[in-house]
Structures are given as C-alpha cells and as structure tokens.
ChimeraX commands (.cxc) that place a marker at each C-alpha (Angstrom):
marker #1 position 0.00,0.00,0.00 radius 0.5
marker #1 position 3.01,2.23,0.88 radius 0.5
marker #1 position 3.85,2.05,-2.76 radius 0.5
marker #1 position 0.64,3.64,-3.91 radius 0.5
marker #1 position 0.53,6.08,-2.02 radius 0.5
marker #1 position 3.93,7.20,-3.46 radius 0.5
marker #1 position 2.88,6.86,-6.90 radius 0.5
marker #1 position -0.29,8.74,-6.14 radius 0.5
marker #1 position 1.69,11.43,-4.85 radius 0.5
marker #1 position 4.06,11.45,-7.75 radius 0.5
marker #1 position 0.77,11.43,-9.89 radius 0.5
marker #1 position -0.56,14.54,-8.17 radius 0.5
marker #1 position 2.49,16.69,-8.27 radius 0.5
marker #1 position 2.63,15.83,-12.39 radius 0.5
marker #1 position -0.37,14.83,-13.83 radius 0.5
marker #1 position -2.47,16.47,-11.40 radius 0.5
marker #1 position -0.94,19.68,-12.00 radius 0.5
marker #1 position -1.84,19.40,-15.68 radius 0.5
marker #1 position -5.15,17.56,-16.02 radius 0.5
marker #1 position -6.42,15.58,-13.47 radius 0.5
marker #1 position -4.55,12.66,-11.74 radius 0.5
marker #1 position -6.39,9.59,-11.19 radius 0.5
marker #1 position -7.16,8.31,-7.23 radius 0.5
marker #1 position -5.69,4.82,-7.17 radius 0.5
marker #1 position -5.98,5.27,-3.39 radius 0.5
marker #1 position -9.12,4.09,-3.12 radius 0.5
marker #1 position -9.09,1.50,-5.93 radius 0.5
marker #1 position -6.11,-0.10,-4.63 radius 0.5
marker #1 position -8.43,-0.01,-1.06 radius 0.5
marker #1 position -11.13,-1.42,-2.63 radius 0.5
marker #1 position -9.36,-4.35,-4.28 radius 0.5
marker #1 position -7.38,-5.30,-1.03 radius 0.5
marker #1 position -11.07,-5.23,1.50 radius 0.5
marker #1 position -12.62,-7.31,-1.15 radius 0.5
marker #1 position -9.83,-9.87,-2.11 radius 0.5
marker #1 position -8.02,-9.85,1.15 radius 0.5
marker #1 position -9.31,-8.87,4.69 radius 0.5
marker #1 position -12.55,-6.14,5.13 radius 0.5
marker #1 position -9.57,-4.16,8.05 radius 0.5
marker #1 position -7.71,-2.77,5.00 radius 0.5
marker #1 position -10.76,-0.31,4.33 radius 0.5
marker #1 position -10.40,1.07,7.66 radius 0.5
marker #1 position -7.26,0.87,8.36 radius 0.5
marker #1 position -5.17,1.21,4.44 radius 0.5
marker #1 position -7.95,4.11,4.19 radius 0.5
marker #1 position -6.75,6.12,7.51 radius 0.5
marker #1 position -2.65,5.30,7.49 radius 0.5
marker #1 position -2.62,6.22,3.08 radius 0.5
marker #1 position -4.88,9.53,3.56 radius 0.5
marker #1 position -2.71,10.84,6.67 radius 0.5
marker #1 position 0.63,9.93,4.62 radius 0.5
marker #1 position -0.71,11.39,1.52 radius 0.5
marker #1 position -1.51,14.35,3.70 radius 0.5
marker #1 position 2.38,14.64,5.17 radius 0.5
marker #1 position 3.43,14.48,1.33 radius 0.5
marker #1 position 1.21,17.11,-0.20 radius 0.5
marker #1 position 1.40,19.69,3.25 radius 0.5
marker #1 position -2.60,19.48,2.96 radius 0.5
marker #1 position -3.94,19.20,6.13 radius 0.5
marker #1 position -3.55,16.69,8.64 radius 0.5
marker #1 position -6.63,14.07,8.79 radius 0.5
marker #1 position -8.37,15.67,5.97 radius 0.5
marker #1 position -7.53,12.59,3.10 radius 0.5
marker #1 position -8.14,10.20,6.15 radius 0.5
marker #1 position -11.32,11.44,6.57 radius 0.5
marker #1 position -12.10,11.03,2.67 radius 0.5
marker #1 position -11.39,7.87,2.41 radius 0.5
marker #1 position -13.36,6.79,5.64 radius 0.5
marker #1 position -16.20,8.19,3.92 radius 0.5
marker #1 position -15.54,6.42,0.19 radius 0.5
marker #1 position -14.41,3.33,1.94 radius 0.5
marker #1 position -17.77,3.66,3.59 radius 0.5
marker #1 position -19.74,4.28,0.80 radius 0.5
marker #1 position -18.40,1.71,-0.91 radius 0.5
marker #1 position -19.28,-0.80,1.95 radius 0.5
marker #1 position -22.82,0.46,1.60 radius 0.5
marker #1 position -23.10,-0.36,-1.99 radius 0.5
marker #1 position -21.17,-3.90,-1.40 radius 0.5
marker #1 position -23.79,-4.71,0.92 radius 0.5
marker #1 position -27.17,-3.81,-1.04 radius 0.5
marker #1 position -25.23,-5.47,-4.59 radius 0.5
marker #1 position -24.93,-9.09,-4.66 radius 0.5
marker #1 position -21.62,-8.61,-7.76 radius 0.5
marker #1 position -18.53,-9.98,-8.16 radius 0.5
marker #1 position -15.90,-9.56,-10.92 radius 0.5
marker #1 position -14.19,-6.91,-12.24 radius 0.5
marker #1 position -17.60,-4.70,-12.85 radius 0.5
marker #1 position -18.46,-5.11,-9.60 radius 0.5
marker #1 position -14.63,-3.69,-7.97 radius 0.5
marker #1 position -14.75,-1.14,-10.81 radius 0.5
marker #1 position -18.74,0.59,-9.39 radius 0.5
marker #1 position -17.05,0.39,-6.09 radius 0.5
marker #1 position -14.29,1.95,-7.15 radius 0.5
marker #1 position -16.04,4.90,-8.75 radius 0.5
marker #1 position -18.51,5.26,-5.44 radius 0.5
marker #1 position -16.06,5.49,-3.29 radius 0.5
marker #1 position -13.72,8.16,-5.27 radius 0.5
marker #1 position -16.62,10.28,-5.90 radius 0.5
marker #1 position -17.67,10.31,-2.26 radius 0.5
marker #1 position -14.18,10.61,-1.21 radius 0.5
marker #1 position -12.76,13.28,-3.38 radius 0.5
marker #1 position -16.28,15.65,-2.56 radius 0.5
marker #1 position -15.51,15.11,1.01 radius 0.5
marker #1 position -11.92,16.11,0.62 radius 0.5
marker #1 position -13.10,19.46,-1.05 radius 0.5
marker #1 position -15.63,20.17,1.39 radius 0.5
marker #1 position -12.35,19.57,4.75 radius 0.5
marker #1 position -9.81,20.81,3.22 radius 0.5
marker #1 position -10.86,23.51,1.95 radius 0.5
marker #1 position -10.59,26.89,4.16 radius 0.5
marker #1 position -12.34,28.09,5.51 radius 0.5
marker #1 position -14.16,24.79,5.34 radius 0.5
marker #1 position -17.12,24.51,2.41 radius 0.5
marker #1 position -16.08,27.60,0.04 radius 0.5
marker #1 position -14.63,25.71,-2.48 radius 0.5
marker #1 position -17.09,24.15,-3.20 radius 0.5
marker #1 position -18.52,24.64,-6.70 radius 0.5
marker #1 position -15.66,24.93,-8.85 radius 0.5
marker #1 position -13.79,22.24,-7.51 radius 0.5
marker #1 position -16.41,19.92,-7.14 radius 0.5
marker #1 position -16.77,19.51,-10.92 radius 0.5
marker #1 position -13.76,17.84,-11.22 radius 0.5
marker #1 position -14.82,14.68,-9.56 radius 0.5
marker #1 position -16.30,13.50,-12.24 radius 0.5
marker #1 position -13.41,13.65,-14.33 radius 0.5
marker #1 position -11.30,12.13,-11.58 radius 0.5
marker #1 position -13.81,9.04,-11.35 radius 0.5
marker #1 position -13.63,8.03,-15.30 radius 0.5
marker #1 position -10.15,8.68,-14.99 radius 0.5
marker #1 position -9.96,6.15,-12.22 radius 0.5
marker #1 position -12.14,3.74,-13.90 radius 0.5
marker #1 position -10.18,3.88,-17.06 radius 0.5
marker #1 position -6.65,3.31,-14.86 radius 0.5
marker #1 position -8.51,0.36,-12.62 radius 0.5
marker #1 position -9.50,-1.10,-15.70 radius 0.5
marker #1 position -6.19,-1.16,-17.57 radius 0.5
marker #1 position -4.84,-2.68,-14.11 radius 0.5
marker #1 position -7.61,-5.13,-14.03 radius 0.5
marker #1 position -7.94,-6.80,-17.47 radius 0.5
marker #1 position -3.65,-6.66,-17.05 radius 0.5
marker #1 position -3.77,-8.53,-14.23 radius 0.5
marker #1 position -6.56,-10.86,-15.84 radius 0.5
marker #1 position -4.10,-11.34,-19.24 radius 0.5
marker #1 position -0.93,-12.02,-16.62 radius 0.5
marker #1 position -3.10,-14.56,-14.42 radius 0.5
marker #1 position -4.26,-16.71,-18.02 radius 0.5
marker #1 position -0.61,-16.09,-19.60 radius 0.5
marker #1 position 0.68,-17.67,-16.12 radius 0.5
marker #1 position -1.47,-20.74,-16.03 radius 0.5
marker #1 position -1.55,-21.58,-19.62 radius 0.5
marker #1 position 2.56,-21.37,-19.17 radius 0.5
marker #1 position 2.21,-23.48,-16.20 radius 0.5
marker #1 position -0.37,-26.11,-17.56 radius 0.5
marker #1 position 0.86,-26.57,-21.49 radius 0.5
marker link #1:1,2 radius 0.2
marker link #1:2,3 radius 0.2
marker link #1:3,4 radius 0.2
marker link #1:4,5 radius 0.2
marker link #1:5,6 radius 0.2
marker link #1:6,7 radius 0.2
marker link #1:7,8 radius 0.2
marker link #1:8,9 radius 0.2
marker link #1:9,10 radius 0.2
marker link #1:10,11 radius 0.2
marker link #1:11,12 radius 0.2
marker link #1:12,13 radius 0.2
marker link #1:13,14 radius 0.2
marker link #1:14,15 radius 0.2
marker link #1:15,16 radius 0.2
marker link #1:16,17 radius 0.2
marker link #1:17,18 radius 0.2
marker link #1:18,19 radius 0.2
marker link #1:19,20 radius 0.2
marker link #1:20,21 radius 0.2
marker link #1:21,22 radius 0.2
marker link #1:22,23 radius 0.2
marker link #1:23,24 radius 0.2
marker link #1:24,25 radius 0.2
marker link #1:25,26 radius 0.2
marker link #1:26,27 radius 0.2
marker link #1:27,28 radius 0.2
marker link #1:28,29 radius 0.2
marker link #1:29,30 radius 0.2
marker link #1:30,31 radius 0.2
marker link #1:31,32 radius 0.2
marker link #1:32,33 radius 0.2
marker link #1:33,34 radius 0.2
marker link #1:34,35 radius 0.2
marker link #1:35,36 radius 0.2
marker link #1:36,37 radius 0.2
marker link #1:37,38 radius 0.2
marker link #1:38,39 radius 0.2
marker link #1:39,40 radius 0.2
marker link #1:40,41 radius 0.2
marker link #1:41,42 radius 0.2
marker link #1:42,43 radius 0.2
marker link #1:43,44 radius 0.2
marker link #1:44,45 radius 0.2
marker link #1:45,46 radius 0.2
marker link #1:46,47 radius 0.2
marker link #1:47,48 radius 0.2
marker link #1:48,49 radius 0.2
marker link #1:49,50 radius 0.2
marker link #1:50,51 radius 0.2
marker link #1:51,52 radius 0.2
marker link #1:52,53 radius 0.2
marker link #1:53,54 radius 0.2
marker link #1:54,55 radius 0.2
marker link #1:55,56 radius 0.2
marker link #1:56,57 radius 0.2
marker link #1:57,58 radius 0.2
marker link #1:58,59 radius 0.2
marker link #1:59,60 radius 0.2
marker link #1:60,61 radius 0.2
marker link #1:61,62 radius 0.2
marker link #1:62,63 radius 0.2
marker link #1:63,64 radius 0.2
marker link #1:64,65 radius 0.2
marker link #1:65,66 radius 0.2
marker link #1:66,67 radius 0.2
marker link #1:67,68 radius 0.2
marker link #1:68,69 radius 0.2
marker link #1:69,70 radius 0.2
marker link #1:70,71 radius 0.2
marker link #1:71,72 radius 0.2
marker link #1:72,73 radius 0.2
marker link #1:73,74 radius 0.2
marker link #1:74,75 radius 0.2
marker link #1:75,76 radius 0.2
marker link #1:76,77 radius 0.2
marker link #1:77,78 radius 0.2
marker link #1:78,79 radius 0.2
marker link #1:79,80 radius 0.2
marker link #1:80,81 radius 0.2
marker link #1:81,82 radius 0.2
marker link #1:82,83 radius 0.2
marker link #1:83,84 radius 0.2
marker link #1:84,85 radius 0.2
marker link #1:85,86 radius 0.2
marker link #1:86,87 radius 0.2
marker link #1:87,88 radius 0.2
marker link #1:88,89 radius 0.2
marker link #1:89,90 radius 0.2
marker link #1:90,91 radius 0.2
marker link #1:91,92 radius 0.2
marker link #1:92,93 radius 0.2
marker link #1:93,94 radius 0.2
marker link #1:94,95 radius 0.2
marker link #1:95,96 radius 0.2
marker link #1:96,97 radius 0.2
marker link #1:97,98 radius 0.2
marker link #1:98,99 radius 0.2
marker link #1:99,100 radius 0.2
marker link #1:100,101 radius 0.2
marker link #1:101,102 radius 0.2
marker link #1:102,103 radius 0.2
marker link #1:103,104 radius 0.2
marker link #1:104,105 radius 0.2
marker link #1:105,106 radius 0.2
marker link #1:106,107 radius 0.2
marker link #1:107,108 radius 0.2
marker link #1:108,109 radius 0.2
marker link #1:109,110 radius 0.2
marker link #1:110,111 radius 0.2
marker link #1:111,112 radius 0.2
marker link #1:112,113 radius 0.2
marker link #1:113,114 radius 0.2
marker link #1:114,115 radius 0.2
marker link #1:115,116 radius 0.2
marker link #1:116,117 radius 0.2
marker link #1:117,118 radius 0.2
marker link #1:118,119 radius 0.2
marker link #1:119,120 radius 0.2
marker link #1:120,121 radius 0.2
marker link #1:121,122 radius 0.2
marker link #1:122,123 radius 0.2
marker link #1:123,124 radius 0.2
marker link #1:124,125 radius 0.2
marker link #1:125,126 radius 0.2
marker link #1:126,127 radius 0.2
marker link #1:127,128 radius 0.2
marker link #1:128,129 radius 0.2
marker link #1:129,130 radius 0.2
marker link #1:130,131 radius 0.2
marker link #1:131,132 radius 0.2
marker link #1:132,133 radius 0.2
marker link #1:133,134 radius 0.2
marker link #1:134,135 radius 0.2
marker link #1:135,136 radius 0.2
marker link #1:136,137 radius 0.2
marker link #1:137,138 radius 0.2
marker link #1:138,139 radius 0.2
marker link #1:139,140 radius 0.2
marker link #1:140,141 radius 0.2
marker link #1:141,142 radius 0.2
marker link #1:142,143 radius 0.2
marker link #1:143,144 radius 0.2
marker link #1:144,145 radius 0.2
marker link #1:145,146 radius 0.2
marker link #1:146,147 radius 0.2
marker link #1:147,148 radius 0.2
marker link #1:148,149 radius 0.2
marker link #1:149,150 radius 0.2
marker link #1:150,151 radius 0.2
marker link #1:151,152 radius 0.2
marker link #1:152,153 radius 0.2
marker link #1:153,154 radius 0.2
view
C-alpha cells in the first residue's frame, strides 16, 4: 500500500498539475477489502490519507477522513449489490472516489465549504479517470493470471 501512495503522490504533483490525476488510493483499497481482509478499508484508508496528507502539506486528517467516507460508501453499496468480478470492484471503485474526493473538497478547503462549486466539478473527471486506470490494471492482471497458467499447464 506504501507504494501507492507514493505513486499517487508522484501522480498529483505531475499529472495532477496538468489535467487531473487519477485516485488509485481508493481503488487499490477497494481491491485489497474485497480480495483480502474487510480491516484494510479502515485501516489502508486512515494510514494512506494521513501519509498522503504529510506528502502534499494538505492538512492533517483531511484525506483520512475522505477515504473513511468512500471506503464507507463503498461498503454500503457492497452490501445492497450481490456482484462480483471486475464490474463489480470497478462501481465500487467509482462510489467510493466520488464520495471521497467531494468530502476532501468540502475539509480541506478553508475556511471549510467555500470551495465548493468549482472544484467539485472535477470529480467526475477524476472518477472516469480512475475507472479507465482500474480497468487497464484489471484486465492486465486478468491477461498475466491466463498467460501464467496456460505457461504453467501446457
């Protein structure tokens, strides 16, 4: 996890100074809590935001608290959808970087809520972005895992 947050701070300082940088934050959060053990959306969610914080000099908590919220939102969604797969990781995905980026805008900005209608339009960007990254990562990972066990079985 330590290594995504690093790359999603490199992302922000280049690509988010341009465009838009994608949040694979909370994809990479989503992928572990549904794959590997339900802590890491608490947990990853709380220890990435307050490092990505440090990094960025935004301030302290403030990340943390938006991906509670997306990792949250997420869970909500898991629980009412009965999906699996990579469509499934992929709404999740988008739910909880919506949710968490608005939430971000609405803490860190100050004084708190005054940024709010500008910035919030670029949250939707941010989210296809996402999606488009996740998938790349997704159906690459897919291709690696058949390449592996076709080389393993033939």
């Amino acid at each position: 996890m330590i290594m995504t947050v690093i790359f999603q701070f490199m992302l922000e300082l280049t690509a988010g100074r341009i465009f838009i940088a994608p949040s694979l934050i909370p994809f990479m959060l989503v992928y572990l809590s549904e794959n590997f053990e339900s802590n890491w959306a608490v947990d990853g969610a709380f220890w990435s935001g307050l490092c990505l914080d440090l990094l960025l000099h935004q301030p302290a908590g403030s990340s943390s608290l938006a991906f509670l919220a997306g990792m949250y939102a997420a869970g909500l969604f898991s629980r009412v959808s009965s999906g699996e797969g990579s469509g499934y990781l992929m709404s999740m995905t988008v739910i909880a970087v919506l949710v968490s980026d608005a939430v971000f805008i609405i803490v860190a900005s100050r004084p708190i809520g005054t940024g709010l209608s500008p910035a919030l339009l670029k949250v939707f960007p941010r989210a296809g972005l996402t999606a488009l990254t996740a998938g790349t990562i997704l159906s690459g990972a897919s291709w690696l895992t058949g390449f592996r066990s076709r080389k393993v079985t033939g």
